[in-house]
One Martini backbone bead per residue (centre of mass of N, CA, C, O) as a GRO file, in nm:
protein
  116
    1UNK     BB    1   2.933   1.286   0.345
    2UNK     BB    2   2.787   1.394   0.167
    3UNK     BB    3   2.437   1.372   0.057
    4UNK     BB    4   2.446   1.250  -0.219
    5UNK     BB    5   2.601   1.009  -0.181
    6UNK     BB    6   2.432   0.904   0.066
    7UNK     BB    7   2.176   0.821  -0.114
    8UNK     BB    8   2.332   0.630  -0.320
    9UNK     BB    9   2.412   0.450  -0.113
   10UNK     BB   10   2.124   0.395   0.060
   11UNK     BB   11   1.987   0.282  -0.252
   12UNK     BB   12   2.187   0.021  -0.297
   13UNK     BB   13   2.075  -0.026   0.007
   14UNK     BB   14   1.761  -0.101  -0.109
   15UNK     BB   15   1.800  -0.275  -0.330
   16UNK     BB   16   1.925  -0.513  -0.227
   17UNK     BB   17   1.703  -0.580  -0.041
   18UNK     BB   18   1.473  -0.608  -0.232
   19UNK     BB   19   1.614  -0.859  -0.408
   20UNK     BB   20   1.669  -1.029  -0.168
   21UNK     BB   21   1.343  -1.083  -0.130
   22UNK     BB   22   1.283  -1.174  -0.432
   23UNK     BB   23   1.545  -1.422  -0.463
   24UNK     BB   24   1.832  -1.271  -0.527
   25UNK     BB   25   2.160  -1.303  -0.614
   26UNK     BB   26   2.468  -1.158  -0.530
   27UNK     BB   27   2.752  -1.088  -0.663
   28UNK     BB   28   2.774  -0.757  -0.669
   29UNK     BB   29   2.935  -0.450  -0.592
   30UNK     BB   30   3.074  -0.219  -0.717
   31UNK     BB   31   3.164  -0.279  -1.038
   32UNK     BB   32   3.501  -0.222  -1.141
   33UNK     BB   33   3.585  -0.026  -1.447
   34UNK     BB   34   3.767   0.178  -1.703
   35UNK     BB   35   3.426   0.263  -1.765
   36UNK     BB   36   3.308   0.177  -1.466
   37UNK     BB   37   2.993   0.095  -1.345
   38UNK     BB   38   2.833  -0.133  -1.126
   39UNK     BB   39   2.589  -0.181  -0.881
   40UNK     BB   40   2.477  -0.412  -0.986
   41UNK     BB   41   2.482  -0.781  -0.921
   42UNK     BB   42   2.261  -1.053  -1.075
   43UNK     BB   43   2.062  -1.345  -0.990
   44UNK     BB   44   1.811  -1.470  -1.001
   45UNK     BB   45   1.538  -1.749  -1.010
   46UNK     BB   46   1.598  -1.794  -1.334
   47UNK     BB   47   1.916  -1.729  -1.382
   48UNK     BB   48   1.941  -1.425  -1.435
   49UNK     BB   49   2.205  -1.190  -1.533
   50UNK     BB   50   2.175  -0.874  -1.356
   51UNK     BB   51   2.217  -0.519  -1.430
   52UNK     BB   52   2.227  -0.283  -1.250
   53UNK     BB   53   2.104   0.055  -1.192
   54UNK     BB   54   2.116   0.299  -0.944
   55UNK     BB   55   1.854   0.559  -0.904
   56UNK     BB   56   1.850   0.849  -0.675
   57UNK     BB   57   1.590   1.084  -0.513
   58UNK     BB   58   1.417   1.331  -0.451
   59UNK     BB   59   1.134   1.415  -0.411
   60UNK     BB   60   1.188   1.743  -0.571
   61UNK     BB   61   1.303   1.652  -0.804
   62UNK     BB   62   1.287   1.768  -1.132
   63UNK     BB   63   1.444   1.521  -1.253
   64UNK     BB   64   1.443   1.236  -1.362
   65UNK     BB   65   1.650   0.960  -1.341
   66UNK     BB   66   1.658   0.799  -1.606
   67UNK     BB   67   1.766   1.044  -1.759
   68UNK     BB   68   2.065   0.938  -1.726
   69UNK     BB   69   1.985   0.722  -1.910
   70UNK     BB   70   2.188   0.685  -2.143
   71UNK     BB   71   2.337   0.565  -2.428
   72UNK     BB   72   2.631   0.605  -2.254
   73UNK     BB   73   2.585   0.458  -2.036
   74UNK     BB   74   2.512   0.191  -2.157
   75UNK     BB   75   2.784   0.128  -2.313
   76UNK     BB   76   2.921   0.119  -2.025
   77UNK     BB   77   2.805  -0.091  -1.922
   78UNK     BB   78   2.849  -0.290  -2.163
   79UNK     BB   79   3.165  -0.324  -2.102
   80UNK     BB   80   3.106  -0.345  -1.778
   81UNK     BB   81   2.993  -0.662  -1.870
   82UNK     BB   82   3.232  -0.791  -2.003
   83UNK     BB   83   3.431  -0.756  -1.793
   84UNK     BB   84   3.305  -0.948  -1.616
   85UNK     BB   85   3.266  -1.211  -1.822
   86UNK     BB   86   3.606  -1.219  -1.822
   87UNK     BB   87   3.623  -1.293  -1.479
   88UNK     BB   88   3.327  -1.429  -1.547
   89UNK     BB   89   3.321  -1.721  -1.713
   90UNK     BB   90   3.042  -1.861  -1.609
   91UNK     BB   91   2.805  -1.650  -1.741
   92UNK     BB   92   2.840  -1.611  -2.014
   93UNK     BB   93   2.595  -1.816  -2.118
   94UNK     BB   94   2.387  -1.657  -2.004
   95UNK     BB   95   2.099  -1.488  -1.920
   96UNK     BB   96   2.055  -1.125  -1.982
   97UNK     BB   97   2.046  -0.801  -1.831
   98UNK     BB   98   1.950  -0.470  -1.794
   99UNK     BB   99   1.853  -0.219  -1.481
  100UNK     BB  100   1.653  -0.048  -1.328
  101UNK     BB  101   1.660   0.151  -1.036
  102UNK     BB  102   1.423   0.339  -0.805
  103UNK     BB  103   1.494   0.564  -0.572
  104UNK     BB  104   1.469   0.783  -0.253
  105UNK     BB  105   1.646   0.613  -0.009
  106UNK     BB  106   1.415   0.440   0.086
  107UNK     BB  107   1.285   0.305  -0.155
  108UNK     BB  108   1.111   0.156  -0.410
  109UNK     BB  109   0.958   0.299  -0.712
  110UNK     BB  110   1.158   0.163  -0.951
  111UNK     BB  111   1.133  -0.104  -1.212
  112UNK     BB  112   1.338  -0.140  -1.502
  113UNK     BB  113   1.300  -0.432  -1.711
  114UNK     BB  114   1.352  -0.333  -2.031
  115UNK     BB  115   1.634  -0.207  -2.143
  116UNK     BB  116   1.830  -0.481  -2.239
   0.00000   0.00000   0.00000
């Protein structure tokens, strides 16, 4: 597995942890659509529904990561948004939201909650 693969590999059970001693149940981790991707699916403890992205970075990088989170990614998101809640209408009704986690590949950086 090259460097990158391997960070976000480990990034994405960084925040999986992260969450889950928050409180929140995991739906599903890396649910694909024809659309893409979400890294994570879970449930708080207040029960709303949150699609996490996850991204990793260097501690060096030039760029940070949020920049990548652009109106493009959030509408694959938001397509693979419906197609989960096509699979799981369970969740229809629920109160939902994206949110952006951000790792070093050690720990969490940053939680934005307030994406979408």
């Amino acid at each position: 597995m090259n460097p990158l693969a391997k960070r976000g590999v480990e990034g994405e059970r960084v925040a999986r942890r992260y969450l889950v001693d928050a409180g929140h149940v995991i739906l599903a981790a890396n649910f694909h659509s024809r659309w893409g991707e979400i890294d994570i699916i879970g449930l708080s403890p207040e029960r709303v529904v949150i699609f996490y992205e996850v991204k990793s970075y260097a501690a060096n990088s030039m760029v940070h990561p949020l920049e990548s989170v652009t109106p493009a990614k959030i509408r694959k998101i938001e397509k693979t948004v419906q197609y989960f809640l096509m699979k799981n209408p369970r969740y229809f009704e629920s109160e939902m939201r994206i949110e952006v986690i951000v790792t070093d590949g050690d720990r969490v950086v940053d939680h934005l909650k307030t994406l979408k």
